[in-house]
C-alpha positions in Angstrom: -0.5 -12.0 13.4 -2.4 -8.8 12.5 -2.5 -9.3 8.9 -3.9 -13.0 9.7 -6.8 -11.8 12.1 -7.3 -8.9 9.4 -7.6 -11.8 6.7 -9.9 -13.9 9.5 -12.1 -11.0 9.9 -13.0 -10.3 6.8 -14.0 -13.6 5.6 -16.2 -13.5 9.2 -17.8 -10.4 7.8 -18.2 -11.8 4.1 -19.9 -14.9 5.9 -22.1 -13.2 8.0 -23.4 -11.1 4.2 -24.0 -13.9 2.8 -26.0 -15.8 5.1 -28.2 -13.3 6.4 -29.1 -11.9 3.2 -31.5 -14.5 2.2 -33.2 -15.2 5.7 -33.7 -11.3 6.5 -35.5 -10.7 2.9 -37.2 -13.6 3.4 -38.4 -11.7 6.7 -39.1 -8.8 5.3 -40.9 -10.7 2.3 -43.3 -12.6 4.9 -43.8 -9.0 7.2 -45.2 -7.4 4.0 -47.9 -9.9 3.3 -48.4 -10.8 6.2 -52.0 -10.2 7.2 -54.0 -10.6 10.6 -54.8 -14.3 9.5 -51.3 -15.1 8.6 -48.7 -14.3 11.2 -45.1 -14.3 9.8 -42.5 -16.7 10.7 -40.9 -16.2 13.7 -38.5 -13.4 13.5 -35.5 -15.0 15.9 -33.1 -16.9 12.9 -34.0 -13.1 11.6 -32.6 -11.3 14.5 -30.2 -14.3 14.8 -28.3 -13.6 11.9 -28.5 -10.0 11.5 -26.2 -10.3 15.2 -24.2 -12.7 13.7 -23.8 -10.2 10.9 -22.9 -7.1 12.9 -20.7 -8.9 15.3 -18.7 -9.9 12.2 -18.3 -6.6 10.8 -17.3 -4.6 14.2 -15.0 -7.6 14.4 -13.6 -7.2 10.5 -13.6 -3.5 11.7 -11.5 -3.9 14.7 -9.1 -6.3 12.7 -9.0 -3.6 9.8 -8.1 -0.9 12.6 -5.2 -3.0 14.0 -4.0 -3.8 10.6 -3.7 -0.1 9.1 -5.2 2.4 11.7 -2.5 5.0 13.1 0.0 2.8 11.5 0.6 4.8 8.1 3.8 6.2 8.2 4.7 9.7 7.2 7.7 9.1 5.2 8.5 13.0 5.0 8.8 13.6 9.3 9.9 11.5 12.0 7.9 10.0 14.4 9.6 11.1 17.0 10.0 15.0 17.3 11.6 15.9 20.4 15.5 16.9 20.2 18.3 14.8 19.7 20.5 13.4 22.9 23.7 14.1 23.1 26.3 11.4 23.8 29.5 13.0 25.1 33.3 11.0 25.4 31.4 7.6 25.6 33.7 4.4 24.7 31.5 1.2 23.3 32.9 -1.6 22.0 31.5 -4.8 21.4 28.0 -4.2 21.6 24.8 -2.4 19.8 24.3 0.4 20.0 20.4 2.2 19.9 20.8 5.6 17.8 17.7 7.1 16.7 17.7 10.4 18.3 21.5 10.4 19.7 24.2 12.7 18.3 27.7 10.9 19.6 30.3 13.5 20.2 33.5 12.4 20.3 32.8 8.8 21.7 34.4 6.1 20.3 33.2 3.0 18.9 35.5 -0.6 18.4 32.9 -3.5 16.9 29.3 -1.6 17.6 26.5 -2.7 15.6 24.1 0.4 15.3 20.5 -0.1 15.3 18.4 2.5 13.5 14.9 2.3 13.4 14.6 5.1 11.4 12.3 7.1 14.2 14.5 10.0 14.3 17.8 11.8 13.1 21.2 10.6 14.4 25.1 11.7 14.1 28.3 12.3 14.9 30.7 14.8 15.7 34.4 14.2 15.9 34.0 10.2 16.2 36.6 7.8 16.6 35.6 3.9 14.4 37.7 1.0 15.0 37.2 -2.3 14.1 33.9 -4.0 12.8 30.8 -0.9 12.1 27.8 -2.3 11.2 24.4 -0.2 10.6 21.4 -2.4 11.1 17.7 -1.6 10.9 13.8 -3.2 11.6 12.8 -0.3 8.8 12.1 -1.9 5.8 11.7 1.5 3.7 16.0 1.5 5.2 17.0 -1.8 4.3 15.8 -1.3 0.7 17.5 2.5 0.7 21.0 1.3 1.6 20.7 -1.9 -0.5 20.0 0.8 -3.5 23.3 3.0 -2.0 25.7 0.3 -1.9 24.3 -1.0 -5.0 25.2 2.1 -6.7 28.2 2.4 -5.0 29.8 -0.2 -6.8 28.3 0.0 -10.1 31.2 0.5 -12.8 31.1 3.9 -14.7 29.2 6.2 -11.8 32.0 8.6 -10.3 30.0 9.5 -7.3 26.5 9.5 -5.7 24.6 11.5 -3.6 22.1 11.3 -1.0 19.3 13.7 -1.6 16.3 15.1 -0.1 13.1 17.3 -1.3 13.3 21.3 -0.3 9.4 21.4 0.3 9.2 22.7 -3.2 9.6 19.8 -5.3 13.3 20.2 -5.7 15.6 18.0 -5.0 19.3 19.0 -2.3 22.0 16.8 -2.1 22.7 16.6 1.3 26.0 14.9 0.4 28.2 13.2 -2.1 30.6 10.7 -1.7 33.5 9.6 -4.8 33.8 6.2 -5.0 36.7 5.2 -5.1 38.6 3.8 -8.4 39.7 0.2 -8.1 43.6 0.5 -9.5 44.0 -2.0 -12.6 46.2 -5.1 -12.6 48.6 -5.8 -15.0 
């Protein structure tokens, strides 16, 4: 919907340039030789249009603001930066469960679908994981990230991956790494 009014907006603002741009120089043209014999044309289509005009690009502005304003992301911080909840001895089980921002200690979870919006730092400590765990997320930047991860982590000749992160100074920590495990052969 934004990107459609942004799109809408703009072509209102390319409209309203191209149609005054003729009628106000031709204002202008007739103001400068105009003489006390000659009046000019009568300024209203003028003003008219030069409206038109400015409505069209507060509008294309307003549509631009929706579209991008305070919606960049900062991929390097959370949005979110207050400290993390702590979930104690909680059982959940067949449900989803919201995690951005939670640490579960020792809870236990039996076919939980996590949603992670990717807004702020979750974990666990001391966990139990039964049944069907499914990590889901609205974060596109995510999707991609663990489509990459579990691409890797069956691609034949790679021993282990990790997940890494930037110091601050351009060098890269690996917050963890995981062996893949080696199918045993057939014979």
């Amino acid at each position: 919907m934004e990107v459609a009014l942004f799109i809408l907006t703009a072509i209102c603002a390319t409209t309203g340039i191209i149609c005054a741009s003729p009628i106000v120089a031709a204002w202008w043209r007739d103001r400068a030789q105009a003489t006390p014999m000659n009046r000019p044309r009568s300024a209203w289509r003028s003003w008219a249009a030069l409206g038109l005009s400015a409505f069209a690009f507060v509008f294309s502005g307003i549509g631009l603001y929706r579209v991008t304003g305070n919606k960049i992301p900062d991929y390097a911080h959370f949005a979110i930066e207050k400290p993390a909840e702590k979930v104690y001895a909680k059982t959940f089980v067949n449900q989803t469960v919201e995690a951005d921002g939670k640490i579960f200690d020792r809870c236990t979870f039996e076919n939980v679908t996590f949603m992670y919006h990717g807004l702020a730092e979750w974990g666990f400590t001391e966990d139990t994981f039964k049944g069907n765990i499914i990590v889901d997320t609205d974060n596109v930047s995510l999707k991609s990230f663990a489509v990459v991860m579990n691409w890797m982590g069956h691609r034949p000749g790679i021993a282990a991956f990790g997940v890494g992160v930037d110091d601050g100074n351009g060098n890269v920590q690996v917050l963890s790494w995981d062996a893949i495990p080696v199918p045993k052969e057939k014979h």
